[in-house]
N, C-alpha and C positions, 0 to 999 in steps of 0.2 A: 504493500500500500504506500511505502514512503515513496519507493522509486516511481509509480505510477504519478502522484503529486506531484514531485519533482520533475517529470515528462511534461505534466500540465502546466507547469512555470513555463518551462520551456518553450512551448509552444505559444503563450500568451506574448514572452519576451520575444520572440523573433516574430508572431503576427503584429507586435506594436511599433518593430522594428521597419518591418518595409511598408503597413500602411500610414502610422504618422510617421513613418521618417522621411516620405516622399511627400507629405505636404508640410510638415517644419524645410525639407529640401526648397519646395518651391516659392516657401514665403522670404526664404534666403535669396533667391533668386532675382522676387522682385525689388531687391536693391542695387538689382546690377542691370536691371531692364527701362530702357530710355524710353521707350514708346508706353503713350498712354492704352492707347486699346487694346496691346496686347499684356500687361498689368492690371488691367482689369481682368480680361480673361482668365490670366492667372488666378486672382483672387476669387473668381466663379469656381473654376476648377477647385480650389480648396473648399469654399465654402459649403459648398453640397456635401461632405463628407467628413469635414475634419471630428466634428463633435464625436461621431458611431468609431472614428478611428482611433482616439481617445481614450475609448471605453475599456481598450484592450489595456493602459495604463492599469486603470481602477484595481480589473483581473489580476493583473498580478502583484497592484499591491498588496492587496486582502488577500491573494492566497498565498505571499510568501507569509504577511502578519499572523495568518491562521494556521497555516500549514508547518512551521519553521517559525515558532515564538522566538525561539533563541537568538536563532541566526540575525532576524529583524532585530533585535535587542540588542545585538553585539554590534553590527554594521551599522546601525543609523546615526548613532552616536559620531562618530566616526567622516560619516558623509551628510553632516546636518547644511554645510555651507551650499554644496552646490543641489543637494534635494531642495532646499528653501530654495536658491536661485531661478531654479528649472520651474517649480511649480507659480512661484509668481509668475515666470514670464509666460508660463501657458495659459494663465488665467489671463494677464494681459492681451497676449494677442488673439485669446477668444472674444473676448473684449471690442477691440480692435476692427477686425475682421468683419463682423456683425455691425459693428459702425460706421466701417468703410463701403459695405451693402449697401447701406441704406442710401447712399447718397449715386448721382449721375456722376457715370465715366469714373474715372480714377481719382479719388481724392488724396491729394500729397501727403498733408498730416496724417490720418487715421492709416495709409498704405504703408506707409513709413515706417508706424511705428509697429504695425502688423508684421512687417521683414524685419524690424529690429527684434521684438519679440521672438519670430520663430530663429534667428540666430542664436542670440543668448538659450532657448530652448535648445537649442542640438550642440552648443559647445558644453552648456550642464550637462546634458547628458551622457554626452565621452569622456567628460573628467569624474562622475558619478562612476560610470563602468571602470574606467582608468583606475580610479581608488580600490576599487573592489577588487580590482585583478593584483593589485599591486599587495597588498592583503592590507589586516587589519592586528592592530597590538592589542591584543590578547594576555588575560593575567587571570586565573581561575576561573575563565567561562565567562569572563567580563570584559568589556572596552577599557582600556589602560593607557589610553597615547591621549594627542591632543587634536582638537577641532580641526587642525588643519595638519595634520598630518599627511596628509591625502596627497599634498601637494608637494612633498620628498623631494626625488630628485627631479621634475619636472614632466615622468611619465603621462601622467591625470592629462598635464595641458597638453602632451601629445597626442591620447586616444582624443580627447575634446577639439583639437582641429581636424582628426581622423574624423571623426562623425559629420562633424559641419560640411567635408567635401564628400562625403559618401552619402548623405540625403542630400546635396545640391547635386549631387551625379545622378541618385533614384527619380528628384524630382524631374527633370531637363530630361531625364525618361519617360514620364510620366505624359509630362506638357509634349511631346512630341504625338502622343497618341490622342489629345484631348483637344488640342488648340486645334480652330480653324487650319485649312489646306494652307493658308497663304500665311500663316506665322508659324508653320513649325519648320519653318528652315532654322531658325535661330535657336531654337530648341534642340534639333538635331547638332549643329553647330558645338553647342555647348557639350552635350554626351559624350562627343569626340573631346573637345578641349581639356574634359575633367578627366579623362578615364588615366590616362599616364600623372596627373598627380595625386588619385586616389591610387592607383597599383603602390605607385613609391610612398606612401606614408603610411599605408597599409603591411609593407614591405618591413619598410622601419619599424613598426610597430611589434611586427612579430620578432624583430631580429633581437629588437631590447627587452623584449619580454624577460624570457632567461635571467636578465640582470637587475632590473628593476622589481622583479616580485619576490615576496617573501614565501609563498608557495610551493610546494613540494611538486615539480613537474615530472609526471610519468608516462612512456611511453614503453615500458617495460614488461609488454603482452601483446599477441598478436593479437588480442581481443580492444588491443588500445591503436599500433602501428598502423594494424591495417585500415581501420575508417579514417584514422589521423591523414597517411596517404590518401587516400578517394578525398579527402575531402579538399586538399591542396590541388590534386587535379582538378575537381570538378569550379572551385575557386578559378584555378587559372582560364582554364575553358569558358567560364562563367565570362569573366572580363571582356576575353575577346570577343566571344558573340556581343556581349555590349556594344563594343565599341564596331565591331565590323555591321551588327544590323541598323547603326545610328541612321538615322531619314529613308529606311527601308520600310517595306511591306512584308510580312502584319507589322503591323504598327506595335505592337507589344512587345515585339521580340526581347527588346534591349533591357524595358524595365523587367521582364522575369527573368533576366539573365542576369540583374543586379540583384532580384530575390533569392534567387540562387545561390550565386555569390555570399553574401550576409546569411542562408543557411547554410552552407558551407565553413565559414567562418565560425559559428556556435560552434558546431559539432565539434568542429577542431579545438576549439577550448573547452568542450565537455571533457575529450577525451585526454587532456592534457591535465585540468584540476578534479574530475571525480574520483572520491565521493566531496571533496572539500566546496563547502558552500560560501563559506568565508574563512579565503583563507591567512594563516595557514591549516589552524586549528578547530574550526567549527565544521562538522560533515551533515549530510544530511542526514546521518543517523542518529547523531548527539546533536541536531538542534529540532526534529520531528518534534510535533505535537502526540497525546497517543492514539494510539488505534482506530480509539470511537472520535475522535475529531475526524480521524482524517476518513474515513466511513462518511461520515456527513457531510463530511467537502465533496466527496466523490458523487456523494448522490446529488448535491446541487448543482455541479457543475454537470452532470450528466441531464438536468433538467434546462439550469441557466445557455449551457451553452451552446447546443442548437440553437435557441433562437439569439443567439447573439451573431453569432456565424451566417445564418438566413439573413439577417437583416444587414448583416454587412453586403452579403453577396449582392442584396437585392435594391441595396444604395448602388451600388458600382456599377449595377448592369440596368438601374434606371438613367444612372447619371455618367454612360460610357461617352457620351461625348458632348462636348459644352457649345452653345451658339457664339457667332461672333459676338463679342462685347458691343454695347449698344453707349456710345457716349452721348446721354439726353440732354439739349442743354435747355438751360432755361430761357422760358418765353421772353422776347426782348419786350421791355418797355413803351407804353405808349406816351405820347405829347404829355397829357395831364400826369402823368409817374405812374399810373396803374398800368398792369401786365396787359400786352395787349391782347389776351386772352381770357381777362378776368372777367365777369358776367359783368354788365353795368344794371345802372341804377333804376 
């Protein structure tokens, strides 16, 4: 039952991985995109989806909280700086985003601050992961370091610009299959331009692993080498189709070759830290809830999560593709200063 729960993290962390990490990607995006209408678009693109993609957040807070009391207990402590960071700025830019709707064509402030938000979102999130991989100071089953420990030799800020250009690489995948005919050249454009400096930070990232964590890394089973291997080729493989389907037919190619990818990448860090959940010392067998908890999770999630999963699919495949953005403007003024559309008297 524990491994089964542990399965269920897993899965929730890599489904929250490629569907918000492709729209925190493309809110990152629009700070680098000049044209109005197609920044609007963008923001349509997100907005039909980002709340349900989110959700997948929630999932695996509450099931490590329930699932892994310990573990949660030991590591939060620990990554209090960038969990607060990360959760403000997603409250922010749901905020934001919903603001920026409301209003014709592309509004500058409220866009603005919507890409600034989903940034600071996906750099917490990599220095979040970053800390966790790098481990945690541990002293009788408790947290023992300091608030910002996390931040050590600088690995945290490494995974944390690794994240920021692997959802601006998933999103410019994304936006290539969703934008109008006539604005996904620039999208495609970008897929290409990102994929050689997400390889090499992705690269860097695995080289300094080894150094930077306090973790016990094993590959010392062919029950461990061999997915460890598959998972490096299907990773590299992953990339290329990326980068080789960019501005091709099906249009999808490239983003599930970046999902791919990013499942590939778990695995490989599965089979590198299990059973350790936070490491070096906390497993998921010494931080499990008992039995009859985890009994109970199994059966809600086996109710919750069908229809979380439907309802994902049935967002994505209502809202497979976005209309050209529409910039409304407003009715010009008449002689007396009222709209020259406004009822008269």
């Amino acid at each position: 039952m524990v491994f089964f729960w542990m399965v269920v993290l897993l899965l929730a962390l890599l489904t929250y991985v490629i569907l918000d990490g492709y729209d925190l990607g493309i809110g990152t995006l629009t700070l680098f995109e000049r044209d109005g209408d197609t920044r609007r678009g963008m923001l349509e693109v997100v907005g039909n989806v980002w709340d349900g993609n989110e959700s997948w957040l929630i999932l695996l807070a509450m099931g490590l909280w329930a699932g892994f009391p310990d573990a949660y207990a030991t590591a939060l402590p620990g990554l209090y700086l960038p969990l607060s960071l990360m959760l403000f700025a997603l409250i922010f830019r749901g905020f934001s985003i919903e603001m920026a709707l409301q209003r014709p064509g592309f509004d500058r402030v409220w866009g603005r601050l919507f890409g600034l938000g989903s940034l600071v979102s996906a750099f917490a999130q990599g220095v979040l992961f970053g800390g966790l991989l790098t481990g945690i100071t541990v002293v009788n089953h408790g947290f023992a370091g300091r608030p910002w420990d996390f931040l050590g030799h600088g690995y945290a800020l490494l995974t944390g610009c690794a994240t920021v250009l692997l959802y601006a690489w998933a999103g410019a995948a994304q936006l290539q299959a969703k934008l109008p005919v006539d604005e996904r050249r620039g999208a495609s454009r970008r897929v290409r331009l990102l994929t050689g400096p997400v390889v090499l930070v992705c690269a860097l990232s695995a080289s300094l692993l080894p150094v930077a964590t306090k973790a016990r890394l094993r590959l010392d089973g062919v029950d461990r080498w061999l997915p460890f291997g598959y998972a490096l080729l299907i990773a590299a493989g992953a990339f290329y189709v990326a980068w080789r389907w960019a501005g091709r037919t099906p249009k999808q190619v490239s983003f599930f070759a970046i999902a791919a990818a990013e499942a590939a990448g778990l695995l490989a860090l599965v089979c590198l830290y299990f059973p350790q959940l936070v490491a070096p010392s906390v497993t998921i067998y010494s931080a499990a809830a008992g039995r009859s908890t985890l009994v109970f999770l199994a059966a809600m999630i086996g109710i919750i999560g069908p229809g979380t999963v439907a309802y994902g699919i049935y967002a994505h495949w209502v809202f497979r593709s976005t209309p050209p953005a529409l910039n409304v403007a407003e009715p010009p003024p008449a002689a007396n200063g009222r709209s020259a559309l406004s009822p008269s008297n």
